[in-house]
C-alpha positions in Angstrom: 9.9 4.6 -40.1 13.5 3.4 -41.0 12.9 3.7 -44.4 14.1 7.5 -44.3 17.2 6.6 -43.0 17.9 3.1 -45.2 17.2 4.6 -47.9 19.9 7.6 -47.8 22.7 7.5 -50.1 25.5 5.1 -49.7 28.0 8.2 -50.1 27.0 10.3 -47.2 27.8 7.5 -44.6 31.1 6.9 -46.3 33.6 8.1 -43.8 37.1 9.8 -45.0 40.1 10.8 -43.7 41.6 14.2 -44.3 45.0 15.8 -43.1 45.5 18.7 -42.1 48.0 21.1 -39.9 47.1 22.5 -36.5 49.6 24.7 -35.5 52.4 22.8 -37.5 51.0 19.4 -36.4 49.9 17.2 -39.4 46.7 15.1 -38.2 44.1 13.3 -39.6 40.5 13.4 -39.0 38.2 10.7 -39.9 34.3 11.7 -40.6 31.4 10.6 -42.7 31.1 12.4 -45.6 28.0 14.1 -44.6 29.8 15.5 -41.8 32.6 17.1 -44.2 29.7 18.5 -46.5 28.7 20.3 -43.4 31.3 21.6 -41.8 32.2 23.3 -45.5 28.6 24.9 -45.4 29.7 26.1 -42.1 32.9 27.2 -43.4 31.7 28.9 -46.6 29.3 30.8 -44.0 32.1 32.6 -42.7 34.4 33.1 -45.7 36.3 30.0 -44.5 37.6 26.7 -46.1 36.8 23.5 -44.0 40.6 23.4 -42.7 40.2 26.8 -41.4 37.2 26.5 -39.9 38.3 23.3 -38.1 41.2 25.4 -37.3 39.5 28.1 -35.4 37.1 25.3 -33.4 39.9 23.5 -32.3 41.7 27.1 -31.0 38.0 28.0 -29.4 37.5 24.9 -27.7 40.7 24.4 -25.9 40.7 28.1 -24.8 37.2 27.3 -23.3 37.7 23.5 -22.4 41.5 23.6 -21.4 41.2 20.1 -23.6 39.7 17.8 -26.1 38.8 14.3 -25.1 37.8 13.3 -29.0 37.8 16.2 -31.7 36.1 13.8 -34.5 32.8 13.6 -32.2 33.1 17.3 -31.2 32.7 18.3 -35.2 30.1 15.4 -35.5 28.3 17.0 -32.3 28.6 20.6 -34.1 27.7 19.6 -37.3 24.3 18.4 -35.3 23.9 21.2 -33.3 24.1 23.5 -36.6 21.3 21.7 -38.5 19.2 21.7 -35.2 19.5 25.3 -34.6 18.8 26.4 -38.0 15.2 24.2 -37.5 14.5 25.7 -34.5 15.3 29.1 -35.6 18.3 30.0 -33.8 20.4 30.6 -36.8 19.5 31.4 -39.8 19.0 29.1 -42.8 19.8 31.9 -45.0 23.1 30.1 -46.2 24.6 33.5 -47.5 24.3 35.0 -43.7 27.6 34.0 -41.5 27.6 33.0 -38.3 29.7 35.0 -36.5 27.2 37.7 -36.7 24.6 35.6 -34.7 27.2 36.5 -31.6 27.9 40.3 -32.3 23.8 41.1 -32.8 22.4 38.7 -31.0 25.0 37.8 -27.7 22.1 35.2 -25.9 22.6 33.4 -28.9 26.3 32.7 -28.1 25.8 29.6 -26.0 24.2 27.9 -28.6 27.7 28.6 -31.0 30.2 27.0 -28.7 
């Protein structure tokens, strides 16, 4: 069973640190790379780059939450939640469709976006 996972490259589990400004504050975020690699699919999506997009969920989520407890395991959690919806047919896996027309045509769908 744990060969599937053993066996993965080295390189996705690698973790990295980028910088980046939110709202004039430099921070640093530290994820594995296949966690990056994701949220850029995400990004692209939506006509984004990965800063952007980590922008906007950071904006999103403290207008809904008030807060953020711990940001790097809010992207790890929507990197997950991304790849799960797209197997269960949710979103689609049609890479060149963005997300933010899951909410406008299909608003039941929203929940599973935050």
């Amino acid at each position: 069973m744990c060969e599937i996972f053993v066996k993965a490259d080295p390189g996705l589990y690698e973790s990295k640190a980028r910088s980046l400004r939110l709202h004039g504050v430099v921070t640093s975020i530290r994820l594995e790379k296949l966690f990056w690699l994701t949220l850029q699919e995400i990004a692209e999506r939506d006509g984004m780059n990965t800063n952007q997009l980590i922008t906007r969920l950071y904006d999103e989520l403290i207008e809904y939450r008030g807060h953020i407890d711990n940001f790097s395991s809010f992207l790890r959690v929507c990197c997950l939640r991304y790849t799960s919806l797209m197997v269960e047919g949710d979103i689609s896996t049609n890479k060149n469709l963005p997300l933010a027309g899951v909410r406008e045509s299909q608003p039941e769908m929203a929940r599973f976006l935050i």
